[in-house]
VODOKE-196094 format. One line per field, with one value per residue (C-alpha): z, y, x. Coordinates in steps of 0.05 Angstrom, whole numbers, plus 32768, in hexadecimal, padded with zeros to 4 digits. Layout:
BEGIN
z	Z | ...
y	Y | ...
x	X | ...
This chain:
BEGIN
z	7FE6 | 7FEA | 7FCA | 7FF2 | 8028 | 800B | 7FC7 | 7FE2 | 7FA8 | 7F87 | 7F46 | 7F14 | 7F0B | 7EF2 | 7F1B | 7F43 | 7F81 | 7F49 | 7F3A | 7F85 | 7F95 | 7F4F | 7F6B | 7FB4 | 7F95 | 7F70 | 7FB4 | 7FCC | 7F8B | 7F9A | 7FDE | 7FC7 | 7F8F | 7FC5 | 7FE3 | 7FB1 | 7FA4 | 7FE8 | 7FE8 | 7FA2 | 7FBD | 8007 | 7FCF | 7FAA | 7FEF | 8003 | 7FC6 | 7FCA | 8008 | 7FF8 | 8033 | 800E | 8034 | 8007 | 8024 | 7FE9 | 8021 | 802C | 7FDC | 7FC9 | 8015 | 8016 | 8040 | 8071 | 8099 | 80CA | 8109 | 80F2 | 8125 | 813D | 8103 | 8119 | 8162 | 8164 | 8126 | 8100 | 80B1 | 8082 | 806E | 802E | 8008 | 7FD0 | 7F8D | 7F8F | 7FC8 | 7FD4 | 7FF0 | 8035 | 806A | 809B | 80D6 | 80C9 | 80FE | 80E8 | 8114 | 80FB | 80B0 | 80A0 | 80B7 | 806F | 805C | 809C | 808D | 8042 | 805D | 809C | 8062 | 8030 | 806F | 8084 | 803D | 802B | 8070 | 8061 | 8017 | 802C | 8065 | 8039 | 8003 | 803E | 8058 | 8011 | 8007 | 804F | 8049 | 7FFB | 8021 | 805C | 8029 | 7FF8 | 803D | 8052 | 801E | 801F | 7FCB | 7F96 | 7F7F | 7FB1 | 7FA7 | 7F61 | 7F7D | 7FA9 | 7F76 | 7F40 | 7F79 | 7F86 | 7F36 | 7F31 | 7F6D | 7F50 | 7F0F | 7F2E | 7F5F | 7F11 | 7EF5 | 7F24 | 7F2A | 7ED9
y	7FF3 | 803A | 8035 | 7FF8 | 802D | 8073 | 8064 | 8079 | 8086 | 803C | 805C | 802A | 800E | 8042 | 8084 | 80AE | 8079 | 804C | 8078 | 8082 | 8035 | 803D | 8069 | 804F | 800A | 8033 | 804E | 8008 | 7FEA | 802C | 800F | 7FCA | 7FDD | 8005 | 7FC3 | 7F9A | 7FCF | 7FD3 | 7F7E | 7F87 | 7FC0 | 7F97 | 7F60 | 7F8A | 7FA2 | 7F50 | 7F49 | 7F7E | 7F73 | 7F29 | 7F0F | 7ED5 | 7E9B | 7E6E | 7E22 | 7E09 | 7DF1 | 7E3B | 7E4B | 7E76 | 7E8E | 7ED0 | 7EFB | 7F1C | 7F13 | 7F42 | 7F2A | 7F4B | 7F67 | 7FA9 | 7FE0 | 8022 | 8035 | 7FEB | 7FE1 | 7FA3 | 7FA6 | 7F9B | 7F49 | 7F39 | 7F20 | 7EEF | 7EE7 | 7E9E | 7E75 | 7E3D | 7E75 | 7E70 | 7EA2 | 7EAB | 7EDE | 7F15 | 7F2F | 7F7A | 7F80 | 7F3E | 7F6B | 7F99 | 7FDB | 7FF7 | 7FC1 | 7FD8 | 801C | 8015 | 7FE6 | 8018 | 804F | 8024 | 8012 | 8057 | 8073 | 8046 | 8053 | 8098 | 808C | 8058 | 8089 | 80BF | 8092 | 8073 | 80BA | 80D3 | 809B | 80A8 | 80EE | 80DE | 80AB | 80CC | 8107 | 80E7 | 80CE | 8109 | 812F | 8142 | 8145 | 8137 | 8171 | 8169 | 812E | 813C | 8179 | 8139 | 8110 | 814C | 8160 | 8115 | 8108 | 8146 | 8143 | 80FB | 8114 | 8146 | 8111 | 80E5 | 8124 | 8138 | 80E5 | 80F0
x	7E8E | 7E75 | 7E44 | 7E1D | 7E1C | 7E12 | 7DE5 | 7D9F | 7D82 | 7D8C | 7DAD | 7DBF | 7E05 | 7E32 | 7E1F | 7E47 | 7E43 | 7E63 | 7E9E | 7EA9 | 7EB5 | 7EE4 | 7F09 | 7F13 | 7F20 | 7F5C | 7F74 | 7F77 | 7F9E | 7FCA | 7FDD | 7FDB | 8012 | 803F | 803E | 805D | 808D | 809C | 80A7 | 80D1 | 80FB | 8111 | 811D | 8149 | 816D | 8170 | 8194 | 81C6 | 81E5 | 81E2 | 81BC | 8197 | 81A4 | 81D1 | 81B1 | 8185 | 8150 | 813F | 8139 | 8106 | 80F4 | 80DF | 8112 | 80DC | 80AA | 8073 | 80A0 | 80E0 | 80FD | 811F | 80FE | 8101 | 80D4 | 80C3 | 8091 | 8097 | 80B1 | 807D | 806D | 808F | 8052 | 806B | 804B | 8050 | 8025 | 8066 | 8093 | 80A4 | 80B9 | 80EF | 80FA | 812E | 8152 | 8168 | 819E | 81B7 | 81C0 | 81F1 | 81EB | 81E1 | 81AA | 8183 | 818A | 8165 | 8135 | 8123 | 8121 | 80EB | 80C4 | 80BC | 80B5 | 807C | 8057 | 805B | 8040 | 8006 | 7FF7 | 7FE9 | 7FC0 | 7F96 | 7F88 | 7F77 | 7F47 | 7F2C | 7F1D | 7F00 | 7ECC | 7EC3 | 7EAA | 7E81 | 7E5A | 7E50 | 7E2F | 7DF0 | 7DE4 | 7DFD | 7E1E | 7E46 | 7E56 | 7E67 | 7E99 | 7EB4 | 7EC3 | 7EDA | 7F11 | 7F2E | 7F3A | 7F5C | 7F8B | 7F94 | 7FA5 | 7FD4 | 7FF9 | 7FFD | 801A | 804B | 8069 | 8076
């Protein structure tokens, strides 16, 4: 947390150093939530192109797994993280899928690298700022700035 690092003073709970771990700790359910949309979304393309595998011993398996192979310039597809602890995974070969299902799941890989990218870089420049200020005014200016580009990103999604 922020905070453990950056609260000199020792203000009580719920201070500005407070709000700041808040709102990093939203960044982070941000990403976490792209995730799982990410996971639902390869689902969704799994299904569609009909590439669950039809033996009942393999039931329930999620489709992917970190060592798929052949995504674009070499970098593995995101792990399908299950909601349930019993699933099980199995390797994917892209080039194995239809040229169409590769094409969608290339396109959500890339699309939510691009999306996390920017939310990890947001969050990292937020930190990286609050740390860096010398008082709090400007820290207040810090935080007063990220909530309204927030609110603006919220707005234009709408």
């Amino acid at each position: 947390h922020i905070s453990d690092y950056a609260n000199a003073s020792c203000a009580e709970q719920g201070g500005l150093w407070t709000l700041a771990d808040v709102f990093a700790e939203y960044f982070e359910f941000l990403q976490s939530e792209k995730e799982q949309n990410l996971d639902i979304d390869i689902e969704q393309v799994y299904r569609k192109y009909n590439l669950e595998d039809q033996d009942d011993d393999n039931a329930g398996t999620a489709p992917f797994d970190e060592d798929v192979k052949d995504a674009p310039g070499g970098a593995p597809m995101s792990s399908y993280e299950p909601y349930e602890d019993d699933y099980e995974y199995e390797e994917v070969d892209l080039m194995e899928l239809p040229s169409n299902a590769r094409s969608e799941l290339w396109r959500l890989q890339e699309q939510f690298e691009e999306e996390a990218s920017v939310l990890n870089d947001d969050l990292m420049l937020f930190v990286h700022q609050m740390l860096q200020s010398r008082s709090h005014a400007e820290r207040l200016k810090i935080m007063q700035r990220a909530l309204l580009q927030e609110e603006r990103r919220l707005a234009a999604r709408k």
